[in-house]
N, C-alpha and C positions, 0 to 999 in steps of 0.2 A: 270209550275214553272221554267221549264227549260229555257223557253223565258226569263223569266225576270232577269236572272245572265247573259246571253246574251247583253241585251242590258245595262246592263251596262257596260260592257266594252266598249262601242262605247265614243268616245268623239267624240262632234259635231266639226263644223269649227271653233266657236268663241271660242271656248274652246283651240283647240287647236293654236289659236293666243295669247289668253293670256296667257300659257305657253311658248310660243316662246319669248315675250316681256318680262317677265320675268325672262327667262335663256339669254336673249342679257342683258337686268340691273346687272343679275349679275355677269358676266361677265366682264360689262363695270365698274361698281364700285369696282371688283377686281381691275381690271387695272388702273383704279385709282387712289387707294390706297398703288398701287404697285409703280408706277408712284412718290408720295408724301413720300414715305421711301426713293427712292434712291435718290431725291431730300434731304433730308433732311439730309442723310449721307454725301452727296457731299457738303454741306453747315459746316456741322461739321467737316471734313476734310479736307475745306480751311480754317476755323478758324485756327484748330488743326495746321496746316503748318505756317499760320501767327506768331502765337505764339510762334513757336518755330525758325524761323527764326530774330523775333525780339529779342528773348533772344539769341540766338547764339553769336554775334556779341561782347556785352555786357561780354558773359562771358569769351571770346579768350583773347579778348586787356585789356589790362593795361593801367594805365595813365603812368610807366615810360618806356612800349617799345611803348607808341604809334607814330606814324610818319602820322607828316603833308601828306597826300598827296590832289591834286589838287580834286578840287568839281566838279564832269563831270556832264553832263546832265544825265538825264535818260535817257538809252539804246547807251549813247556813248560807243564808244571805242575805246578812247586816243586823243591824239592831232594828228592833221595835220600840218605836217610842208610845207610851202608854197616858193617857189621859184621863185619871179617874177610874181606871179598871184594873183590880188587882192580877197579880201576874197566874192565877189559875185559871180564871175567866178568861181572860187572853188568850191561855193555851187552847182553853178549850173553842171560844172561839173558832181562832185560824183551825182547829180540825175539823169544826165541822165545816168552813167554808170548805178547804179542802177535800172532803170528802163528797159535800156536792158536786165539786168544779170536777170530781174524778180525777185527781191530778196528786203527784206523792205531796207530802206538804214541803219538802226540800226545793221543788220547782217552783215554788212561789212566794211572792217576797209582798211582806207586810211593811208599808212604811209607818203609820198609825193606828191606834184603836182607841176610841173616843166614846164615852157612855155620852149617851144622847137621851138629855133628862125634859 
């Protein structure tokens, strides 16, 4: 009788593969689902930012302190004032400074460009 509390303790080979398959599943399906919550925080928390950014603005200005200023593009930053250099050479210019400095050209602000005769 003693043999047979013995063997069962034995798990064969395919027994112990489909325990292995099943502790990699769940495992993999934690991670998963672990994976889809901080996705889903991080989607709720750029709303949350949207939202309070578009109301920010709205609730600072007034219509009698508001002040005209100029419509820039997005990601400028200001006018360039030009001195004798037409506006292609300009551009072209700031891109290639930019492109040495390794840096987007949105990050960098031009106050003049002056041909230098």
């Amino acid at each position: 009788m003693h043999s047979q509390a013995a063997n069962l303790d034995k798990i064969t080979i395919p027994e112990a593969g489909i325990n292995a398959v099943v502790g990699y599943l769940v495992v993999f399906v934690g991670l998963i689902l672990l994976m889809a919550v901080v996705i889903i925080m991080g989607n709720v928390m750029v709303s949350s930012r949207k939202k309070t950014a578009s109301a920010a603005p709205a609730a600072v200005g007034s219509p009698a302190n508001a002040v005209a200023e100029p419509t820039l593009a997005p990601g400028s930053a200001g006018e360039v004032k030009l001195f004798d250099v037409p506006d292609r050479e300009a551009a072209m210019i700031m891109a290639i400074v930019a492109d040495k400095m390794g840096r987007p050209l949105n990050e960098l602000r031009f106050k003049s460009i002056k041909e230098v005769k």
